[in-house]
C-alpha positions, 0 to 999 in steps of 0.5 A: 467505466468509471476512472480508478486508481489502484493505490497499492500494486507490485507490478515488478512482480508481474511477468513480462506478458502479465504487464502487456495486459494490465498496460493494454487496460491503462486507458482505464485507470488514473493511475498505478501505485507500485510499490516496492520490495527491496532496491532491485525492485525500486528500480524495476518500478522506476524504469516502469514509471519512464515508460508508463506515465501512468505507474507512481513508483514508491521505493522503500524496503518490504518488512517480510524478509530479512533484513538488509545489511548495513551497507545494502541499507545505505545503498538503498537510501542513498540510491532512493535520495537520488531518485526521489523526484521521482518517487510518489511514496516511501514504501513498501515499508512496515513490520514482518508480522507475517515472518514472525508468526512463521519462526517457531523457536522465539528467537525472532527480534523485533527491535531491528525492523523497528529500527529500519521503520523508524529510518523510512519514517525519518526519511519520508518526514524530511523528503515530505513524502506519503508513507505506504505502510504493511502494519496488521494486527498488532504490529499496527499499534507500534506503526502508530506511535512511531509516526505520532513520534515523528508527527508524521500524518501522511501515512497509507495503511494497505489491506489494513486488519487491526482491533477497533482501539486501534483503527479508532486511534488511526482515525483520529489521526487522519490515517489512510487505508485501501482495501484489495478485492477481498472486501467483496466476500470477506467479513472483516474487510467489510466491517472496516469499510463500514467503520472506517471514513470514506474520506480516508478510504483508497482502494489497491489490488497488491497484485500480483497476490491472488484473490477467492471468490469470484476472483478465484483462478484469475490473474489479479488485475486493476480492473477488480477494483471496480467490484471493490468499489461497488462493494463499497458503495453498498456497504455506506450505503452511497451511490456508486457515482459519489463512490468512485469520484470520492475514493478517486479524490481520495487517492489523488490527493494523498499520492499528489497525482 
């Protein structure tokens, strides 16, 4: 089988057993992004680094939750500045879109988890690090203008949806996006990858997110990204060979692996 790389996992989230089997398949993968949800995380993935050569640990702080105080935010920072080296990426950063369609009262701010955005942008533009951002819908338009804020290009929309205004705008800007298995059997993902330059495409699980279709019931794994590929390949009517060596290419390139 063809090498891949999944560009957007959270094996911190894996159980121990659940990791023994994905680990067991790493002789088919280039390689493993796993991102992070909050310091507890950060450091889960960097011990998973040290023991597997394979996994690129990002650090960074998930937007769908509540956010950190102020002296848990410098913790993180400070401790994420000592471990950088280590790092292949600022992430799992973004906006809460998810968290605010839940609040049914109007009390939800945005302005906060801007903030705390803008501050891994910051980061990831001083430290030259790729920036892994969780930004749908129209939250995305807001991620856009904060990284052209801060002229920073090296950004990777995961499981991207958005309006076509807005995936042109990040087209134009050299933007990066990876899709999960879904886009085998949903329409919307579809209709990106068909947009969507395949110079600009990665592809990622978010495992351990569970997945329909022909998914449906099994554990989420790296190798469903051979159907994803394959998918691809037909949906730009490419040769799955060029397929995989291109995405491949792709994520290499973006995370420096």
């Amino acid at each position: 089988m063809k090498k891949i790389i999944d560009a957007h996992i959270h094996l911190d989230q894996y159980k121990e057993e659940e990791l023994t089997a994905i680990f067991q398949e790493a002789s088919l993968l280039e390689a493993i992004v796993s991102v992070s949800f909050d310091l507890q995380s950060c450091k889960k993935n960097l011990s998973l680094s040290k023991a597997h050569s394979k996994v690129k640990p990002a650090f960074g702080f998930h937007p769908e939750q509540p956010l950190p105080s102020e002296s848990q935010l410098q913790t993180l920072v400070a401790w994420i500045e000592k471990n950088r080296y280590d790092m292949a990426a600022i992430g799992e950063v973004g906006l809460p879109y998810y968290l605010r369609k839940q609040k049914k009262n109007g009390s939800f701010s945005l302005n906060k988890y801007i903030e705390l955005l803008e501050t891994f942008i910051v980061l990831a533009k001083k430290w030259e690090k790729p920036i892994v951002l969780h930004a749908v819908y129209e939250d995305a338009p807001i991620v856009c203008d904060l990284l052209e804020k801060h002229s920073l290009s090296k950004a990777h929309f995961h499981w991207f949806k958005g309006d076509p205004k807005t995936i042109e705008r990040m087209i134009q800007n050299g933007y990066f996006i990876s899709v999960t298995p879904d886009v085998v059997y949903e329409k919307e993902i579809q209709d990106l990858v068909r947009v969507y330059p395949m110079e600009r495409l990665m592809v990622e699980t978010d495992g351990p997110w569970p997945f329909e279709g022909p998914f449906k019931g099994i554990m989420t794994s790296p190798l469903m990204i051979h159907q994803s590929i394959e998918t691809i390949a037909a949906l730009k009517k490419a040769s799955i060979e060029d397929t995989y060596l291109k995405i491949l290419v792709n994520t290499k390139k973006f995370y420096r692996i």
